[in-house]
N, C-alpha and C positions, 0 to 999 in steps of 0.2 A: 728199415729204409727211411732216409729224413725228408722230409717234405720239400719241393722245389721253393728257392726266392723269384717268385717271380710278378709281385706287386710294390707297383711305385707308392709314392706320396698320394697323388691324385685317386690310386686305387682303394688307396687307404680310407682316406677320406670320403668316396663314395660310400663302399659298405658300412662306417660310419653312420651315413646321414642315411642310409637307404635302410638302416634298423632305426633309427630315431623318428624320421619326419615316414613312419608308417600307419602302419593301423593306428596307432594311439591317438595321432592326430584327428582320424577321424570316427573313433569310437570312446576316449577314454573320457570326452566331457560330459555326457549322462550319467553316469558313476560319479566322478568327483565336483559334479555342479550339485548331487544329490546330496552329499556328504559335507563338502566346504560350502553351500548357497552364496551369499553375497563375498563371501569370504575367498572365491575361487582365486584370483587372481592374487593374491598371500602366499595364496597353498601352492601355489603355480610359482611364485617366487621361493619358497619355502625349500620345492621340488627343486628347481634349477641351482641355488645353494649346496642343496645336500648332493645333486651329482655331478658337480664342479668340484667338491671338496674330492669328493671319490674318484674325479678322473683324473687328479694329478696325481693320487695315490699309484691309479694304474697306469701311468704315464710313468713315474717314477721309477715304478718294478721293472715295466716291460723294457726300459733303458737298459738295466742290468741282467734281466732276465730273458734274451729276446727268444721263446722258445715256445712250440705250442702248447696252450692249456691256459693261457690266465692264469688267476688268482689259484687255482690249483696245483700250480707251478711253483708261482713265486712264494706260497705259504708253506710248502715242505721246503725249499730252498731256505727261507728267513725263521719261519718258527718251528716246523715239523712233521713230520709224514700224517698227523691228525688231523691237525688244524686241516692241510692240505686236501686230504682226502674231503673234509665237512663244506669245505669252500668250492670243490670240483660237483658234490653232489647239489649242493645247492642249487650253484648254477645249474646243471645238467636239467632237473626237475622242473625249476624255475623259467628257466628258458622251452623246455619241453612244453609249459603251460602258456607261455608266450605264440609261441609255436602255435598253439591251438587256436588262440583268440586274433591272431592275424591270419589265419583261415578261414574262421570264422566271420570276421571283417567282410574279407574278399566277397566271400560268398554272399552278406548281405546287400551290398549295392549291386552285385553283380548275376546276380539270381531269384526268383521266383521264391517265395517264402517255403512249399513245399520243395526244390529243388537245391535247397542252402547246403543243407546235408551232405548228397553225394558230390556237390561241386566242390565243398571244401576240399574234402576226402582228395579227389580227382586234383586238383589245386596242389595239395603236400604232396601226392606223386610223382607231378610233372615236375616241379622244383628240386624232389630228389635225386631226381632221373640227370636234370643239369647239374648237380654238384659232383656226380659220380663220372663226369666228363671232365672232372677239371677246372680249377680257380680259377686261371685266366676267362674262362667264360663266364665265370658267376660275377667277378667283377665289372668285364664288360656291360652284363645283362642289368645289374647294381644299376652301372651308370644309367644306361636309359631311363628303370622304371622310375629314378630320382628326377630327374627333367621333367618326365610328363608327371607326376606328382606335384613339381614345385609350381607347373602350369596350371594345373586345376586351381592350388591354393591361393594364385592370384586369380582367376575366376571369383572363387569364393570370397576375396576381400573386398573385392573390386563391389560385386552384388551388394555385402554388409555396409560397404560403403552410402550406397546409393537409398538399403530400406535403415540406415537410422536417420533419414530426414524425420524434420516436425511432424506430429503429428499417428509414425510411425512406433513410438515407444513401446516397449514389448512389456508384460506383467513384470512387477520386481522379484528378484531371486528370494528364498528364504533368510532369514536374519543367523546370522554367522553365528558357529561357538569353538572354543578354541579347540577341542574337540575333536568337530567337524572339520575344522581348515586341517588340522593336522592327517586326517584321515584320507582326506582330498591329496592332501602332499603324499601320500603314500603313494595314492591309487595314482596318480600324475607320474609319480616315480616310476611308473612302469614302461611308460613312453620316453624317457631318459636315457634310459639304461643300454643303449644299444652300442655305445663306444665301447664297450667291454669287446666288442665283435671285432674292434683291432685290435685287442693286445691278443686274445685269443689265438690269432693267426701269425705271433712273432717268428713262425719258421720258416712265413712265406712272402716275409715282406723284406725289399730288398733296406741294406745300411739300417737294420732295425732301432739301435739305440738312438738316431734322428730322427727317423720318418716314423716311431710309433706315437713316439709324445704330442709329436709335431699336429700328425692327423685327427687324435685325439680331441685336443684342445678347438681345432679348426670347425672338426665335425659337431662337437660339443656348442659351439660357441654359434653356429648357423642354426641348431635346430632351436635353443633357448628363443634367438629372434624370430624364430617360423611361429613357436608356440606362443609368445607374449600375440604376435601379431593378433593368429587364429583366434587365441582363447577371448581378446578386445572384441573382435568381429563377433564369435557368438554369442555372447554375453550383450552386446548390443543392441545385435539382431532380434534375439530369439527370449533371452530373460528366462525366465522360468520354466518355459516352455522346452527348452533344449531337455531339462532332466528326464523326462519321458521321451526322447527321441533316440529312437534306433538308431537314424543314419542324420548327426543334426548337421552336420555341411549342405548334402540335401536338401536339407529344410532351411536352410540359411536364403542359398539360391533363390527357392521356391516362396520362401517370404520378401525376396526384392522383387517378386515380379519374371525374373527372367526365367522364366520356363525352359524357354530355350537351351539354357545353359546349363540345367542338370544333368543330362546325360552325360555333358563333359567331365562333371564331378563325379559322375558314380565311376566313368572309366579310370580318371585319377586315383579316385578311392583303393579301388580296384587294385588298380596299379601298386598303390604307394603299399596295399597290405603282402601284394606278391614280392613285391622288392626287400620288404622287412622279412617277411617270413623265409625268401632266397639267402640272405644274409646270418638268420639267425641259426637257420638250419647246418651254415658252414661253420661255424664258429661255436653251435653244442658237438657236431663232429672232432673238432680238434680238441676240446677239453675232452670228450670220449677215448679218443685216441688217445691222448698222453694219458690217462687216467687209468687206461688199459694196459698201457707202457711198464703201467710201477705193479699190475696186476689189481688194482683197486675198482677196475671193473673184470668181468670176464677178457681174457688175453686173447683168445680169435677175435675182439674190435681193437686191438692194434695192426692187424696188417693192412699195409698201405699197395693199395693198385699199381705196379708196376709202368705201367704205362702213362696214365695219368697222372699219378703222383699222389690221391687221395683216398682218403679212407674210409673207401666204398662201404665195408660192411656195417661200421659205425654212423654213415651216414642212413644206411638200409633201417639198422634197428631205431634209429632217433623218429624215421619218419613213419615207422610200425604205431609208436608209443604217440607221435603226435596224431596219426588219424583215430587211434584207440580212445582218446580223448576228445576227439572232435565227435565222436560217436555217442560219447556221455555224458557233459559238459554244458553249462551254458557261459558268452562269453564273460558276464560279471563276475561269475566264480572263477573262470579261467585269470582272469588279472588281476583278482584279490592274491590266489595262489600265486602267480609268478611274482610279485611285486614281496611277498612273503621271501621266500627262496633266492632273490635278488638283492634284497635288503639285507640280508645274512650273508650273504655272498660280501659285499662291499665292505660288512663289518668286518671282516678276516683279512680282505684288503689292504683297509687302512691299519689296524694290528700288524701288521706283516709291511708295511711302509712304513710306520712309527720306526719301527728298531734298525732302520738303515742308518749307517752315519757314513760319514768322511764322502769321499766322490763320488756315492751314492747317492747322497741330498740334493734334490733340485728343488724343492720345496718345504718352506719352515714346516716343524713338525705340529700345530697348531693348526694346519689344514687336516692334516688327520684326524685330530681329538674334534674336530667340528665334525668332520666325514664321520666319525664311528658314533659320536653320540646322536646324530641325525638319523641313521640309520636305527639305532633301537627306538628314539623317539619315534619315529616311523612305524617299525615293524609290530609296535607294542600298541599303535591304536585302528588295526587293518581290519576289514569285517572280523566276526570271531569265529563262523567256519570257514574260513580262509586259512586263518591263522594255527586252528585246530589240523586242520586236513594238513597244514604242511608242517608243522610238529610230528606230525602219524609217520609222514613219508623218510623224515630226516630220520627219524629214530627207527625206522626199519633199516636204513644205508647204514646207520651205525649198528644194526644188531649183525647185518651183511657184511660189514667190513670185520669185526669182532669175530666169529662164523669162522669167516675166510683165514684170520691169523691161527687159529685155535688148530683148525684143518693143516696150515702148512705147518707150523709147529709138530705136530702128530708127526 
């Protein structure tokens, strides 16, 4: 059964912005201010390059391609049922790991240090529970949590405003290496990556060859100025201090003076990681789905709800796999991994958008060879058990998929 059209341009755009300007915003600068130091803000340009280059790639497929699954789609369609399958697991894993660390997030501002645990856990339930009702509500639900997120985030500017007066100078960051910045652009890449979450959904978005690039670029191009802003503010505020900071928005506030105005930010916080994590969990569902389609996962997660129009079971098993992880996990490791599996994901991307020509091209082929070398650049300086752990998991999907031909072969 095919999935209903029943998201506009604006809808698009929300889940867009409601997986980008999420948890990353407010957990992913202790990791990458540790990594790139004085250098953050390179690495943070470095980032925004490399998944601009990539989302015109997935702007460009999902034109031709308007179907569920992403780059899992568009890479058996352009190069073949392998590349395909490497690029649907990817993602799957990768965003599975996403999934965990915006649970995670939530649960930090939003709970008791001993209670982070089963709130997260309790968090990826309740978000399962509204995907398996139906897109129309996850987009609506999109919309809001993006509002009271983008409220907080002026809260938090407004505060970094007022503590970088005289006299207020925070310690200096560490002295940069190229290294490090690179490493940082990785770990930043991770809060990028969330317009993948339109093409994903090309079955359900209405006039797809307009409204996907469209939204793309839009949602793409609001969260870049969310994070230039943020990353100025902490970096300001807070200086070296931020790299040990659990919740540094938080801590932002709490260093202007306004007491007051924490609580406001932990609910944003909150917010913004329920909104990324409602979005990312719809959009590993439909690469599930199609992925199950071609048999490249188990076939009982293609069937679609009848009623609803989505794919219940597939949404069931993603949010199995994401509490299983929030169970074992911590978040650093959780966004080394996904930014691994994400990073490989785009690189098959832009391979699979290089080899389009004639009324396929909307963009010179020179944004991809940026997008796919950025991408190894990247994924080749990530923590090294990051990198290690999501090597393990690839080459088990591949011994799975290899497995599975051998058996239907028989």
């Amino acid at each position: 059964m095919p999935l209903a059209r029943r998201l506009n341009l604006a809808d698009a755009i929300a889940i867009g912005l409601g997986s980008m300007i999420g948890a990353g915003v407010f957990a992913v600068w202790a990791p990458a201010l540790g990594a790139a130091g004085s250098g953050i803000l390179i690495a943070l340009a470095i980032a925004a390059l490399v998944a601009f280059a990539n989302a015109t790639s997935s702007a460009q497929l999902a034109a031709v391609h308007p179907v569920a699954g992403g780059t899992y789609a568009y890479a058996r369609a352009e190069i073949g049922p392998w590349s395909g399958f490497i690029a649907g697991w990817c993602f799957v894993i990768g965003k599975i790991a996403s999934s965990a660390a915006m649970a995670m997030t939530f649960a930090a501002y939003a709970a008791p240090e001993e209670w982070r645990v089963p709130v997260a856990v309790l968090a990826v339930a309740a978000l399962v529970t509204v995907n398996c009702f139906g897109i129309t509500r996850t987009a609506l639900l999109t919309r809001i949590l993006v509002v009271i997120t983008l409220l907080g985030l002026a809260v938090v500017t407004a505060a970094g405003a007022t503590a970088a007066a005289p006299g207020a100078t925070p310690d200096a960051l560490p002295d940069a290496t190229l290294y490090g910045i690179l490493q940082g652009a990785g770990l930043l890449f991770f809060a990028f990556a969330g317009y993948a979450r339109i093409a994903t959904m090309g079955e359900e978005v209405t006039d797809p060859a307009r409204t996907i690039p469209r939204a793309i670029v839009f949602a793409l191009s609001g969260a870049v100025v969310v994070y230039v802003v943020i990353g100025i503010t902490v970096v300001s505020t807070l200086g070296a201090d931020a790299i040990g900071s659990v919740h540094p928005l938080a801590d932002v506030v709490a260093a202007a003076g306004w007491a007051g105005a924490e609580p406001i930010v932990r609910v944003a916080a909150a917010t913004a990681s329920l909104g990324a994590l409602l979005a990312l969990l719809t959009g590993i569902g439909r690469t599930t789905l199609a992925m199950a389609r071609e048999h490249d996962l188990p076939r009982f997660l293609a069937h679609v709800a009848p009623r609803w129009h989505v794919p219940r079971r597939a949404e069931i098993a993603i949010g199995l796999a994401v509490i299983g992880i929030v169970l074992v996990a911590d978040l650093r490791g959780a966004i080394g991994f996904s930014s691994f599996g994400v990073l490989l994901y785009y690189l098959i991307a832009n391979a699979a958008a290089f080899r389009q020509h004639g009324a396929a091209r909307h963009y010179p082929r020179f944004l991809q060879v940026i997008g796919a070398l950025g991408c190894l650049v990247l994924v080749s300086t990530l923590p090294v058990l990051a990198s290690l752990a999501g090597t393990a998991v690839v080459l088990l999907g591949i011994g799975y998929r290899i497995l599975r031909l051998r058996v239907t072969r028989r």
